[in-house]
PAVEXDO-788872 format. One record per residue (C-alpha): x, y, z. Coordinates in pm, whole numbers, plus 32768, in hexadecimal, padded with zeros to 4 digits. Each point is the difference from the previous one (the first is absolute). Layout:
XYZ ...
end
This chain:
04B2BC7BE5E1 7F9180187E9A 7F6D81808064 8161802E8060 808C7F6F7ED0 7F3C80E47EFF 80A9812A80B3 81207F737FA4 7FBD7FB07EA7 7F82815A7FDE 812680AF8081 80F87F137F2F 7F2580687EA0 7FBB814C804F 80DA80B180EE 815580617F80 80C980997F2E 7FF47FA87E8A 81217FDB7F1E 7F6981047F01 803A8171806F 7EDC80ED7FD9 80D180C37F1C 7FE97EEE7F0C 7EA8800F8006 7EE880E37FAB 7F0F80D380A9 7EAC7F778044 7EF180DE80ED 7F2B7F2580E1 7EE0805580DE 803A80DD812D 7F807EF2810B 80EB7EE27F52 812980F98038 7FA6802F813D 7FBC7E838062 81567F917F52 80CE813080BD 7F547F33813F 806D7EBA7FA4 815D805D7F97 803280F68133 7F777EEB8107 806D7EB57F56 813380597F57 808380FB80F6 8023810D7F0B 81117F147F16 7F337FC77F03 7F9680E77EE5 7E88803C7F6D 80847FAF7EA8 80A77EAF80A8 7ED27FB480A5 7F2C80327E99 81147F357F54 7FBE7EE680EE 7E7E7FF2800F 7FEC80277E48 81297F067FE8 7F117EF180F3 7ED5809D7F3A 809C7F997EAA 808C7EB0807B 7ECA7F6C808F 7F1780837ED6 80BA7FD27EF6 7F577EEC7F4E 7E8F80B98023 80E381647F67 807D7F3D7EF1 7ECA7F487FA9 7F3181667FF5 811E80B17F57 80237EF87EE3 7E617FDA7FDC 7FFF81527FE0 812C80717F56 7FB27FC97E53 810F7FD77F0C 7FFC81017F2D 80607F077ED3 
end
């Protein structure tokens, strides 16, 4: 049941369409096997309706949210006023 469950969870944070269109974005380049793995995941999981740059939005906006605190500690430690 709970092996079930973190399927679930997965697909609900990861696999679907973001509100953000990749046109809004920018361009980033990531490593040939990621591509590949995420064209997998998308293809297979989200029967080809969800976009790579969805499926990036999703994982760095659950990245960003559950790290946030530990970002914002190193950022401010290591970000100096310049006054």
């Amino acid at each position: 049941m709970a092996m079930k469950r973190k399927k679930e969870k997965y697909q609900e944070l990861f696999v679907h369409e973001a509100s953000v269109t990749a046109r809004q974005g920018k361009q980033v380049y990531i490593r040939k096997d990621y591509h590949i793995r995420i064209l997998k995941i998308i293809q297979v999981i989200g029967k080809n309706e969800v976009s790579i740059a969805s499926y990036m939005d999703n994982v760095l906006a659950h990245h960003f949210a559950t790290f946030q605190g530990e970002i914002t500690e190193l950022y401010d430690e290591r970000n100096k006023s310049v006054f």
